[in-house]
Residue frames as qw, qx, qy, qz and C-alpha x, y, z in Angstrom:
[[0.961, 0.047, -0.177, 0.208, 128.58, 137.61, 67.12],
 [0.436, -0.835, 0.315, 0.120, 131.86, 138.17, 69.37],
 [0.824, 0.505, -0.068, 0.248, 135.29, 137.88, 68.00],
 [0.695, -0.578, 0.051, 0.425, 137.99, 137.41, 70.96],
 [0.112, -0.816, 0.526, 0.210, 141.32, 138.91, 70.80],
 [0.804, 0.332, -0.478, 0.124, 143.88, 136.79, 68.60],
 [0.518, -0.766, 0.375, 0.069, 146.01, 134.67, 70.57],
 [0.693, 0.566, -0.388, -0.220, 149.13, 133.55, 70.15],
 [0.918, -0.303, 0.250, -0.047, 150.66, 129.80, 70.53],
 [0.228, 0.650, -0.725, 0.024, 154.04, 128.31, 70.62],
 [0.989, -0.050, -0.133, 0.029, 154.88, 124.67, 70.43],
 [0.621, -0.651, 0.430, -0.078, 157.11, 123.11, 72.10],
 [0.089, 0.204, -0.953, -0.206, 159.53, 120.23, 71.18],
 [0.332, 0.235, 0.877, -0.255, 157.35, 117.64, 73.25],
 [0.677, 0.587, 0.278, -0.345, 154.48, 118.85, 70.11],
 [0.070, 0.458, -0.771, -0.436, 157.32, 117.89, 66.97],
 [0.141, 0.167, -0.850, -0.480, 154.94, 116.29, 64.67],
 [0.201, 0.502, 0.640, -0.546, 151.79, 116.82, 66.16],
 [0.061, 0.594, 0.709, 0.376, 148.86, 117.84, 63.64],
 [0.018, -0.397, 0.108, -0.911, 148.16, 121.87, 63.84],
 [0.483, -0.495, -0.352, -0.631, 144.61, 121.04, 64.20],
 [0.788, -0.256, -0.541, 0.146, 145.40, 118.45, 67.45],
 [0.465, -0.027, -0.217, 0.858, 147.97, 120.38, 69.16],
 [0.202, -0.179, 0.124, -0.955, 145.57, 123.99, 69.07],
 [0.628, -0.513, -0.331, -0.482, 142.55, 121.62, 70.45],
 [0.660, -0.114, -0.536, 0.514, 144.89, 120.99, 73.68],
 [0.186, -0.097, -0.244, 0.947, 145.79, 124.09, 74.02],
 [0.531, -0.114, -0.108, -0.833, 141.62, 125.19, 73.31],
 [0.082, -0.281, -0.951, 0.105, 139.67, 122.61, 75.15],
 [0.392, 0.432, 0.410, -0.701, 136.65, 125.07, 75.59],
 [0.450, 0.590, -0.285, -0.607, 136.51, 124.42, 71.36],
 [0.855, 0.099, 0.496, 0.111, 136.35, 120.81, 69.46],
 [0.532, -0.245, 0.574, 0.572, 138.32, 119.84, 67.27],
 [0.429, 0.455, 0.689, 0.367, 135.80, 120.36, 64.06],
 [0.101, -0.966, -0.150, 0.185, 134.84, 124.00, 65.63],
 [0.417, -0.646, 0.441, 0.463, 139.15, 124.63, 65.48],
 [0.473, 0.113, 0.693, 0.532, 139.30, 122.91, 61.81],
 [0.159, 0.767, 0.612, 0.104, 136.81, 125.47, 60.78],
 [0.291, -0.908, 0.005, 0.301, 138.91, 128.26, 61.80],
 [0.478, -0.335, 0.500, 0.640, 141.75, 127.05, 59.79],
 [0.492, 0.226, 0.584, 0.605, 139.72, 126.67, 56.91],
 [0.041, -0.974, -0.225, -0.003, 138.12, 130.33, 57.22],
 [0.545, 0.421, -0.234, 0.687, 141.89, 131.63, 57.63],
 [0.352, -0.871, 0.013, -0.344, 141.40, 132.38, 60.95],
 [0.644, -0.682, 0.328, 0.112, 144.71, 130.53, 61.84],
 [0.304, 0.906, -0.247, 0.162, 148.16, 131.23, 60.99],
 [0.895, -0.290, 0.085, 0.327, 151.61, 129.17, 61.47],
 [0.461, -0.421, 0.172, 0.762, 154.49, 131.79, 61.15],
 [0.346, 0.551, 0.021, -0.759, 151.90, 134.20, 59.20],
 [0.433, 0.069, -0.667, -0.602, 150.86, 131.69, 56.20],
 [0.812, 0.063, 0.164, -0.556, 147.79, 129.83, 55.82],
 [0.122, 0.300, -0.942, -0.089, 148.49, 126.19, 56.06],
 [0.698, -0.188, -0.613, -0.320, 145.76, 123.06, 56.22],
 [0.788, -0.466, 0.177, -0.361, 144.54, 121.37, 60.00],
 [0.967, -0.213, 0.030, 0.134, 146.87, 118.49, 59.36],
 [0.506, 0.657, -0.346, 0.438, 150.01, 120.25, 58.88],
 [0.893, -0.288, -0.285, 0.197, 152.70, 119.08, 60.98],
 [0.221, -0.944, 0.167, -0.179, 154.77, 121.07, 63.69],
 [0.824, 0.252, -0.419, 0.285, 157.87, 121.24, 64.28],
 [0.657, -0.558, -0.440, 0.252, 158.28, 123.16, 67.25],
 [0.450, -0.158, 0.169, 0.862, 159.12, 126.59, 67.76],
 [0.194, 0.310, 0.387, 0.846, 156.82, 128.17, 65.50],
 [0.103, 0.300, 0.449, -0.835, 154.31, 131.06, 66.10],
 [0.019, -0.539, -0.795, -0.279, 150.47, 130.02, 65.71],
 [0.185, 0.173, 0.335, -0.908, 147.80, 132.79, 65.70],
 [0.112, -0.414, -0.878, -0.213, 144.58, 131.99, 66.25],
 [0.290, -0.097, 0.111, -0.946, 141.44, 134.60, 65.79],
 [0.194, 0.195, 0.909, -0.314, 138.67, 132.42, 67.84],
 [0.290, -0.180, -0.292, -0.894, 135.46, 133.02, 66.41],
 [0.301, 0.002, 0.840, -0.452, 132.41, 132.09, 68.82],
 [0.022, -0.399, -0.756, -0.519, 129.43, 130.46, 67.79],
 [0.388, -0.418, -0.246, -0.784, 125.92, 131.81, 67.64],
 [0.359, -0.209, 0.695, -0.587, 124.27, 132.10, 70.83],
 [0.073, 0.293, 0.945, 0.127, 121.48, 128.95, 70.74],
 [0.618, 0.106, 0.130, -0.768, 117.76, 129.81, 70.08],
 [0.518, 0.345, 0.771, -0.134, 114.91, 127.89, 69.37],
 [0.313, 0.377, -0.134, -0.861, 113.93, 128.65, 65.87],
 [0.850, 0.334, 0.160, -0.374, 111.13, 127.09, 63.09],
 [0.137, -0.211, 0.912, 0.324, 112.66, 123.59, 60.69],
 [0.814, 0.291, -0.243, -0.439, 110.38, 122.04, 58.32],
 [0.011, -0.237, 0.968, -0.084, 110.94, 119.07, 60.12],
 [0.692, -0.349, -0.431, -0.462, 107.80, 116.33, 60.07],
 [0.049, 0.292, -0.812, 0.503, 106.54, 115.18, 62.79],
 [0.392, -0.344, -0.775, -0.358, 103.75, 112.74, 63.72],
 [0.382, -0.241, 0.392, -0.802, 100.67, 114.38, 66.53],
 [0.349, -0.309, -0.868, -0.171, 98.71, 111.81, 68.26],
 [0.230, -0.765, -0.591, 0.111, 96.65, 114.50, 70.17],
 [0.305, -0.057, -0.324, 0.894, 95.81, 117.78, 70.49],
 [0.098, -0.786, -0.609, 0.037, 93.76, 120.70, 71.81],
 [0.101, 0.905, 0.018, 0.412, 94.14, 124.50, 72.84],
 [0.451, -0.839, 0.257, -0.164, 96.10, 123.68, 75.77],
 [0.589, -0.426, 0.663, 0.177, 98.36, 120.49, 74.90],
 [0.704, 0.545, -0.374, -0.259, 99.96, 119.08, 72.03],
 [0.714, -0.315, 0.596, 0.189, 101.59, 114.84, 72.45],
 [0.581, 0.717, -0.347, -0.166, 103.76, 113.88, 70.03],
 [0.977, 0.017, 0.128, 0.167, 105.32, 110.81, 68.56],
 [0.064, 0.852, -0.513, -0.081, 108.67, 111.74, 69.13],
 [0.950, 0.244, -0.194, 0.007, 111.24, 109.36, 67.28],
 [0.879, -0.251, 0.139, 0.381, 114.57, 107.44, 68.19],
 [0.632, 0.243, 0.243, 0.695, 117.24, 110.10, 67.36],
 [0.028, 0.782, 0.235, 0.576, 115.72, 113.36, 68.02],
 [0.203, -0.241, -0.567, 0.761, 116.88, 115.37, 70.66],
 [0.001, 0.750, 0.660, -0.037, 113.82, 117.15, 72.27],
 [0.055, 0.995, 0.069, -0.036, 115.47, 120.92, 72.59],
 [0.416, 0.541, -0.518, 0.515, 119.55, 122.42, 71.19],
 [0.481, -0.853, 0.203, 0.010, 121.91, 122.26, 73.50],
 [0.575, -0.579, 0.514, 0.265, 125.47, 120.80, 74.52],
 [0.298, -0.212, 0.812, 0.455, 126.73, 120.03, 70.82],
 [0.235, 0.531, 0.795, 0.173, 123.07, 120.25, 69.04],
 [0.017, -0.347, 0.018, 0.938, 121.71, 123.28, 67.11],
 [0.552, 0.196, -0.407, -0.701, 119.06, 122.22, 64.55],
 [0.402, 0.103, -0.882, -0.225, 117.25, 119.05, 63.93],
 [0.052, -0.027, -0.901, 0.429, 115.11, 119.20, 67.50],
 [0.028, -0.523, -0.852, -0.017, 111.97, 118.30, 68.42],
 [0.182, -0.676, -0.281, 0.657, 111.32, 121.85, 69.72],
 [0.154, -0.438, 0.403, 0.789, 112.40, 123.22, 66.29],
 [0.162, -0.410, -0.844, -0.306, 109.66, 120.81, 64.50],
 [0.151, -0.677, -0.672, 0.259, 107.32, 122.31, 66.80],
 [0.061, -0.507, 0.050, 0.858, 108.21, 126.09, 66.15],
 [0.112, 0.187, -0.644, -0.733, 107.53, 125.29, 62.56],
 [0.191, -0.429, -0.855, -0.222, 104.33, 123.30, 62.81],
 [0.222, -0.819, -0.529, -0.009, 101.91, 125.35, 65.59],
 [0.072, -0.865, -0.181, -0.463, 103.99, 128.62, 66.25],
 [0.090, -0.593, 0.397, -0.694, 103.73, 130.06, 69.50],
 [0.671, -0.263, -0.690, 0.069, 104.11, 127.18, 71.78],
 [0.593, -0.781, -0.173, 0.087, 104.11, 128.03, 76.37],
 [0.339, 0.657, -0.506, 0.444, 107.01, 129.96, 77.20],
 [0.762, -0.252, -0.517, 0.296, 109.20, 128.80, 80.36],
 [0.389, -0.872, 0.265, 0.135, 111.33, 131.33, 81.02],
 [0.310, -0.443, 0.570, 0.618, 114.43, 129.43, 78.85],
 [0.081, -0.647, 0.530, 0.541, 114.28, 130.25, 75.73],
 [0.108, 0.429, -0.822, -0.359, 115.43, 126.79, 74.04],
 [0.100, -0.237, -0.964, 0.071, 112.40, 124.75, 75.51],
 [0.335, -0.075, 0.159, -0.926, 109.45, 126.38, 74.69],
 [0.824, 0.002, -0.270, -0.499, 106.23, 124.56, 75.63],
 [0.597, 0.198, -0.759, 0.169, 108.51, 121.81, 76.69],
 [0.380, -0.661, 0.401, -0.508, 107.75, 120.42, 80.32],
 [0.897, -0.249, 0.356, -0.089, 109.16, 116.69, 80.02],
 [0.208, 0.734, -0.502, -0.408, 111.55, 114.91, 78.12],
 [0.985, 0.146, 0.017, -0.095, 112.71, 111.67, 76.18],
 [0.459, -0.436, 0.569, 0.525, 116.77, 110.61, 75.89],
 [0.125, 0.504, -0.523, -0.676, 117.96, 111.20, 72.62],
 [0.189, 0.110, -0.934, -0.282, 117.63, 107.48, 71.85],
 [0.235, 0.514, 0.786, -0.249, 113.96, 106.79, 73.10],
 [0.178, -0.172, -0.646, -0.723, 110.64, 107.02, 71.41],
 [0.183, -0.445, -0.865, 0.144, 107.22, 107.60, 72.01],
 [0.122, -0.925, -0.334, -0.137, 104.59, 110.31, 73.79],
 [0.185, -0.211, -0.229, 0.932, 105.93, 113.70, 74.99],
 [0.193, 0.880, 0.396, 0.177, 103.37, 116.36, 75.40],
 [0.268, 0.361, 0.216, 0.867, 103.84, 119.92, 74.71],
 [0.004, -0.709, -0.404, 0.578, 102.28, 123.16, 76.62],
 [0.229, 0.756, 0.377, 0.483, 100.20, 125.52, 73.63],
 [0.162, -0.834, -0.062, -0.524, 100.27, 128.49, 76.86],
 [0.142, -0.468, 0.654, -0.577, 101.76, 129.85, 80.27],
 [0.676, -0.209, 0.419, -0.569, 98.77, 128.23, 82.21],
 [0.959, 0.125, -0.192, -0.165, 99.05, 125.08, 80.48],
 [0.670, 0.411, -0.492, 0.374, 102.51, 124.71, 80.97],
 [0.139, 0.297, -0.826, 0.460, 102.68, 125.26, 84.49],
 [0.793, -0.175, 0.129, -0.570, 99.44, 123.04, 84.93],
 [0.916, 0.210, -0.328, 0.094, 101.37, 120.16, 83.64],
 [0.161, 0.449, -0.647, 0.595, 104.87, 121.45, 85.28],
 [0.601, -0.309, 0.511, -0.532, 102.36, 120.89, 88.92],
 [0.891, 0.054, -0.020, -0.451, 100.91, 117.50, 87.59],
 [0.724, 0.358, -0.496, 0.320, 104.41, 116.08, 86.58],
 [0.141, 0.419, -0.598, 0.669, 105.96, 117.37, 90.36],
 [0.642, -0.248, 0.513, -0.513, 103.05, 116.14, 92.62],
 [0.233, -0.005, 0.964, 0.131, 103.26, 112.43, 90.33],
 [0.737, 0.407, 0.270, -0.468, 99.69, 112.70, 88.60],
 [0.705, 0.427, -0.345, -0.450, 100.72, 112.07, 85.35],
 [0.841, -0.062, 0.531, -0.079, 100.95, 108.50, 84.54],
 [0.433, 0.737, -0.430, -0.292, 103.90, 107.36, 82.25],
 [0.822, -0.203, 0.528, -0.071, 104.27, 104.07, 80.85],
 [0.205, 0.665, -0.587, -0.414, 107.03, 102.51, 78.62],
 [0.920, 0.352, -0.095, -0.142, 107.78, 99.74, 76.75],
 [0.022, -0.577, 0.816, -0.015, 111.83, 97.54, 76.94],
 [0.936, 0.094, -0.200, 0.275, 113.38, 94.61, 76.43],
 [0.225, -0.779, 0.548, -0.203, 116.03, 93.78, 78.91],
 [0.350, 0.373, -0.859, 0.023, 118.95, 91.63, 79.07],
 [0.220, 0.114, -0.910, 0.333, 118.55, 87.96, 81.27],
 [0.352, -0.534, -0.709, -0.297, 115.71, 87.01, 82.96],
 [0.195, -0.532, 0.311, -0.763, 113.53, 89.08, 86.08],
 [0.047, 0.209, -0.874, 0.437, 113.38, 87.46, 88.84],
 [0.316, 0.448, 0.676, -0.492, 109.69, 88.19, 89.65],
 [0.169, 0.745, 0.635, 0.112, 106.14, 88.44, 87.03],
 [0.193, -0.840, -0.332, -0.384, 106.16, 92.19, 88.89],
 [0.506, -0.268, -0.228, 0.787, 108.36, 94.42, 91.01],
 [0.147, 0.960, 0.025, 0.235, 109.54, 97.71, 91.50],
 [0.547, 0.206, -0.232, 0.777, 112.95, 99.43, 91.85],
 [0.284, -0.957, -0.056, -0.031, 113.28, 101.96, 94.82],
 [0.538, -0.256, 0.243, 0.765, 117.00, 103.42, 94.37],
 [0.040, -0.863, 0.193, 0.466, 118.24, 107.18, 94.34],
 [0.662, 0.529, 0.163, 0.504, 119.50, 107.98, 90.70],
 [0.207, -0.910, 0.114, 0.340, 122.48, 110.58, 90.90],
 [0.352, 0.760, -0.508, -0.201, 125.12, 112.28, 88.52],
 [0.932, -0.170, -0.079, 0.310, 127.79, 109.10, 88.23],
 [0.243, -0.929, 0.210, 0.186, 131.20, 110.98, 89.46],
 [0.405, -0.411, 0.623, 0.528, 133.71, 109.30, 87.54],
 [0.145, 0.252, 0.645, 0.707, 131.54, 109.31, 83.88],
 [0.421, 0.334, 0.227, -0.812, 129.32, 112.93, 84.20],
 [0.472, -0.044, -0.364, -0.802, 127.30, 111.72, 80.96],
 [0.555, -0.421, -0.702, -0.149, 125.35, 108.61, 82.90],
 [0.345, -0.609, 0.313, -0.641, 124.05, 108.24, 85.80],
 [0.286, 0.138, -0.894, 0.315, 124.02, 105.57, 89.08],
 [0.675, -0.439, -0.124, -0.580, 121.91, 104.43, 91.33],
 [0.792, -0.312, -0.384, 0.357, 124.56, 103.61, 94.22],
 [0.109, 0.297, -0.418, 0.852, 125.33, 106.90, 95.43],
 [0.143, -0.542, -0.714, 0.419, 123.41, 107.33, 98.84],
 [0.022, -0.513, -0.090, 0.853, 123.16, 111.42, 97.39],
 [0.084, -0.036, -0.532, -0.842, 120.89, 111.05, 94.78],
 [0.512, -0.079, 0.162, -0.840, 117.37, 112.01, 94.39],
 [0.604, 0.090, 0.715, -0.341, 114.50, 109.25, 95.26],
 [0.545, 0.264, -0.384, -0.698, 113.12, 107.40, 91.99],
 [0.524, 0.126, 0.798, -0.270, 110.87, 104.61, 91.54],
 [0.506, 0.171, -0.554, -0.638, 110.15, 102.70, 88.83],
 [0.720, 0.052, 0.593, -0.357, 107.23, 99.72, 88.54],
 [0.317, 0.355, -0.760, -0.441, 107.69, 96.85, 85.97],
 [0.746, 0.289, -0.067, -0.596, 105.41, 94.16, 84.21],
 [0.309, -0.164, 0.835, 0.425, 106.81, 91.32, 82.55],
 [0.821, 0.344, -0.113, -0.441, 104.63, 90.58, 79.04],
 [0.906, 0.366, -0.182, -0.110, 107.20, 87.91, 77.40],
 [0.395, -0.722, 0.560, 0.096, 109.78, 86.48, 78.79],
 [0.719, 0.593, -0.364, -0.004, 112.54, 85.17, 75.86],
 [0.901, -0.014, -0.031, 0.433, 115.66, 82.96, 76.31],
 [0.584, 0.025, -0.013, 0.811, 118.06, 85.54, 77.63],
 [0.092, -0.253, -0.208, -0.940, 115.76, 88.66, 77.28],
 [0.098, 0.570, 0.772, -0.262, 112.53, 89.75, 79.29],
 [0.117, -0.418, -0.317, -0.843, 109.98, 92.62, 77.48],
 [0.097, -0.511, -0.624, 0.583, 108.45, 94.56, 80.25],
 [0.015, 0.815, 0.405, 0.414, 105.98, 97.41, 81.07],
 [0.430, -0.130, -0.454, 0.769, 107.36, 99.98, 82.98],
 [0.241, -0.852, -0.456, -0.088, 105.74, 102.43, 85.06],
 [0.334, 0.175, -0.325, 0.867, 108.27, 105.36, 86.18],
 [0.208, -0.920, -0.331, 0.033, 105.99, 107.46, 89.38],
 [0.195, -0.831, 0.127, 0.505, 109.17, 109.86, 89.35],
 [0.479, 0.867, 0.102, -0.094, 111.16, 111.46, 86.38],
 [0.578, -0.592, 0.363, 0.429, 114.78, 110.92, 86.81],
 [0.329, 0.746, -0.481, -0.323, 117.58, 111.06, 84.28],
 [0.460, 0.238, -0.851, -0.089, 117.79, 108.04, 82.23],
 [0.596, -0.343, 0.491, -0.535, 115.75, 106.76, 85.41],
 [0.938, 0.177, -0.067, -0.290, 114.61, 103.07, 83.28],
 [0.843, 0.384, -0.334, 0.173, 118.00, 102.57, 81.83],
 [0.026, 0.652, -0.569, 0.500, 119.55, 103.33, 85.19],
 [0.681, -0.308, 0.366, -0.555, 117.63, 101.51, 87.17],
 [0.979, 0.132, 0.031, -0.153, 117.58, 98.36, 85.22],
 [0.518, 0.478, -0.494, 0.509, 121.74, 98.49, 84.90],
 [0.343, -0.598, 0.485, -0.537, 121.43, 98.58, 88.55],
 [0.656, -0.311, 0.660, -0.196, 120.19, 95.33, 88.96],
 [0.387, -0.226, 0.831, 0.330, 122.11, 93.55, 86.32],
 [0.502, 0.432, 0.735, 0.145, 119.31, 93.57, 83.55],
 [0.042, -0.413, 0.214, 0.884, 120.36, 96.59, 81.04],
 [0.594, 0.590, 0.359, -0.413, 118.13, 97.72, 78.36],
 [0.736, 0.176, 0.555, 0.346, 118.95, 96.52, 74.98],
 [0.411, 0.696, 0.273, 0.521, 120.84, 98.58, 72.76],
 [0.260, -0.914, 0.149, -0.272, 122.21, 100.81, 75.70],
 [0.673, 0.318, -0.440, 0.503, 126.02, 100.22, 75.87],
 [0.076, 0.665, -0.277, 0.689, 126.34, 102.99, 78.06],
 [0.458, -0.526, 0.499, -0.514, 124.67, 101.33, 80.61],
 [0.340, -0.437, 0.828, -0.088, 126.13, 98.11, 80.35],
 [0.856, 0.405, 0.203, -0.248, 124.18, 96.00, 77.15],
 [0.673, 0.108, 0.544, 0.490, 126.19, 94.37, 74.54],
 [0.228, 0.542, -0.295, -0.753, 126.91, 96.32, 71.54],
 [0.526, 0.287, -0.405, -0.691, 125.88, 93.79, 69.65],
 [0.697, -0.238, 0.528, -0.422, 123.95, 91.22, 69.84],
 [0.156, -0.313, 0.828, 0.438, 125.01, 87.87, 68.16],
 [0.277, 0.373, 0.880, 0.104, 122.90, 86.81, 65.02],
 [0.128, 0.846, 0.489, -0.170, 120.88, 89.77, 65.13],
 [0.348, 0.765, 0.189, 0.508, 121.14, 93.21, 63.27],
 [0.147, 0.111, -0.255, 0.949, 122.38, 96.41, 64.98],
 [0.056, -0.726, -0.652, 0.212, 119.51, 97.92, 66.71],
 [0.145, 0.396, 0.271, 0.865, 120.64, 101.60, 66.29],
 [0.412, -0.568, 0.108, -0.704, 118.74, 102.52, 69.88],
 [0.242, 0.014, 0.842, -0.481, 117.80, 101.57, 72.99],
 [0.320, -0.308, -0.841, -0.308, 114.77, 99.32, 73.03],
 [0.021, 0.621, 0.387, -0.681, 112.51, 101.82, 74.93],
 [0.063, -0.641, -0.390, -0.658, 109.14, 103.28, 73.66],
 [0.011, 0.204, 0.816, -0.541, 107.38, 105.18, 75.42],
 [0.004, -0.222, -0.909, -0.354, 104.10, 103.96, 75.02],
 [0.200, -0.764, -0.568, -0.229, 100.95, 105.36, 76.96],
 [0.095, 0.227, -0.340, 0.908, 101.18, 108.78, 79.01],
 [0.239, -0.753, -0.588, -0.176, 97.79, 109.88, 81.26],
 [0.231, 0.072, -0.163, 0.957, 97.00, 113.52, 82.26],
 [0.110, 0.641, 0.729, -0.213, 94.62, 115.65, 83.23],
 [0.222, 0.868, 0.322, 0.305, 93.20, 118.62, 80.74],
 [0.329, -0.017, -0.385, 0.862, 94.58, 121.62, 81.88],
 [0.203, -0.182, 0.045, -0.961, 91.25, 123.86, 81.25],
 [0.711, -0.292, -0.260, -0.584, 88.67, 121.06, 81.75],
 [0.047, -0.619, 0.688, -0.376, 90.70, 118.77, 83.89],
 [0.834, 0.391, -0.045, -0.386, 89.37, 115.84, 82.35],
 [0.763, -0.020, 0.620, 0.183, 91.31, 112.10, 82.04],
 [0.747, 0.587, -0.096, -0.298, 93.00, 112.16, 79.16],
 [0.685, -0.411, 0.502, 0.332, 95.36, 109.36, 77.88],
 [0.598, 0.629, -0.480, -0.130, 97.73, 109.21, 74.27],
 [0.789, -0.390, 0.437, 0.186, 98.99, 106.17, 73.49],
 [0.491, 0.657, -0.483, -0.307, 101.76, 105.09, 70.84],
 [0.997, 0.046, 0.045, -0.051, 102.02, 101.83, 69.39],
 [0.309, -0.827, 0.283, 0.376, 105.52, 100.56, 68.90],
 [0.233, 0.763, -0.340, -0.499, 107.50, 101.85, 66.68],
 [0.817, 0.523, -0.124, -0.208, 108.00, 99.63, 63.47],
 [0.467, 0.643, -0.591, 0.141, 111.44, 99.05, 63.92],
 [0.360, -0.297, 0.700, -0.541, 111.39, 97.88, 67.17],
 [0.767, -0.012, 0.495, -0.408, 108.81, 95.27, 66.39],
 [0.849, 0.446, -0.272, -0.077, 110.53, 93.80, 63.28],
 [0.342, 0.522, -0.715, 0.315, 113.68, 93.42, 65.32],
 [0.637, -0.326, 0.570, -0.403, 111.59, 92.14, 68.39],
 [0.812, 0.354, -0.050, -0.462, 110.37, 89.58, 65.49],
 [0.604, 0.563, -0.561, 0.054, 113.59, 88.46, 64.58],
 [0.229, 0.470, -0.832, 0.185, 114.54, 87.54, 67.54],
 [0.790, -0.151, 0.454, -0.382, 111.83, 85.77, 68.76],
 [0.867, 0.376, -0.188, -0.268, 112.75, 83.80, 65.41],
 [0.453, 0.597, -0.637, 0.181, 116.04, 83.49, 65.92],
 [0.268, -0.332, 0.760, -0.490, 115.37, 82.33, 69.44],
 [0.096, -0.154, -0.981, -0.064, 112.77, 79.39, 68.41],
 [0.040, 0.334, 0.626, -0.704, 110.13, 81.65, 69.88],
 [0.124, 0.445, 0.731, 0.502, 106.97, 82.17, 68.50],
 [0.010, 0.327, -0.006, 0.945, 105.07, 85.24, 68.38],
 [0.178, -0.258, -0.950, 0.010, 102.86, 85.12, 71.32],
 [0.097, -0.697, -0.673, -0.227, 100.65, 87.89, 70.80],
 [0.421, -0.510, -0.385, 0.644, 101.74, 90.73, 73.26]]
């Protein structure tokens, strides 16, 4: 573990009555605020050489020293985390991955991921080359559910890695989306790229982003709400919930890309309304059809339930 030089900070007037903790995450943006409160209470920071609390107020003038302390690099390591398999063999492992899990650490995440469940259930999963995503050669957002498989070995993992890049596999979701679709059947063809004025989404009106294509279903179409099938034949970030915020019909439960936060009458959802539901691949050693499907997820279909009630709509089987 590394343990910078101390540095030291002077406030200014313009910081008179600023919070210690507030005032040294300005001046440390590489460090959050809770990472900086953690320092104070470790005595690694110092207002004219006493030890004082995160909310102590400045008056301007004084000398702050602060001994950073970095965190641990990430790894992937075993949790005793359950997790439900709905297939496996010697070369692949799918897994019902739930609403809330991130699939491998990173940006702000260290424990709790899918990847970490896996370390702890089968071992020695395909290596990539990083590290944090072993075995890993697809993903889910944080807030979707549903199949992901898993590489058991090298060769498995970069049979799938080819199968996913030339479009074989076959990945199909589940949503509810806002307002009604225009057509039974369609398909979105629009480039998905970074968005440049909010990095965490993405857009699908820059002309510079990569090609994606998604194909949709209708099953039920609700006052205000259609439930589709979607078909993604490419892999984009967020590709579903981009796309469908493109043409005015966000997925439910996905502020970010333009849904209510809440919807009147009804409960919080507490996700996006995205499963995903069926996946098809081919073996890696026998190269053999194989498909995993997952039904959806309990929560999702008591809240679909409600609102068919609330909407007058009876349940019509889908």
């Amino acid at each position: 573990m590394s343990h910078p030089e101390a540095l030291v900070l002077v406030p200014g007037p313009t910081d008179a009555g600023k919070r210690l903790d507030r005032f040294l995450q300005e001046q440390l943006p590489a460090y959050t605020r809770s990472r900086i409160q953690q320092w104070i209470k470790a005595g690694r920071v110092s207002v004219d050489g006493r030890q004082v609390k995160a909310g102590f107020p400045l008056r301007g003038g004084e000398q702050i020293q602060v001994c950073p302390e970095e965190p641990p690099p990430l790894r992937a390591f075993p949790e005793p985390i359950p997790i439900r398999v709905l297939y496996e063999d010697q070369d692949v492992i799918a897994v019902d991955k739930p609403a809330g899990m991130v699939v491998h650490a990173g940006a702000g995440v260290r424990e709790g991921t899918l990847v970490n469940a896996l370390l702890y259930r089968f071992g020695q999963l395909g290596e990539t080359g990083d590290p944090l995503r072993p075995g890993i050669v697809h993903r889910l957002d944080r807030w979707t559910s549903g199949v992901l498989l898993v590489a058991r070995n090298e060769r498995a993992h970069q049979a799938l890695a080819s199968q996913f890049a030339s479009r074989q596999v076959e990945k199909y979701y589940l949503a509810l989306v806002h307002g009604q679709l225009p057509q039974d059947a369609g398909k979105i063809d629009a480039p998905i790229a970074r968005d440049p004025r909010r990095r965490t989404r993405m857009t699908a009106r820059s002309r510079s982003g990569r090609a994606a294509l998604t194909f949709y279903r209708v099953l039920e179409r609700l006052p205000g709400f259609t439930y589709v099938e979607v078909r993604i034949a490419t892999g984009r970030t967020h590709q579903i919930r981009t796309h469908f915020s493109a043409i005015g019909h966000p997925v439910v439960g996905d502020p970010t890309y333009g849904a209510p936060r809440q919807i009147p009458g009804m409960p919080s959802l507490g996700r996006y309304f995205l499963h995903a539901w069926r996946i098809r691949f081919r073996q890696p050693s026998s190269g053999q059809w194989v498909t995993v499907e997952s039904p959806l997820p309990a929560e999702l279909d008591q809240w679909l339930q409600q609102l068919r009630h609330r909407l007058g709509v009876g349940d019509r089987g889908i």
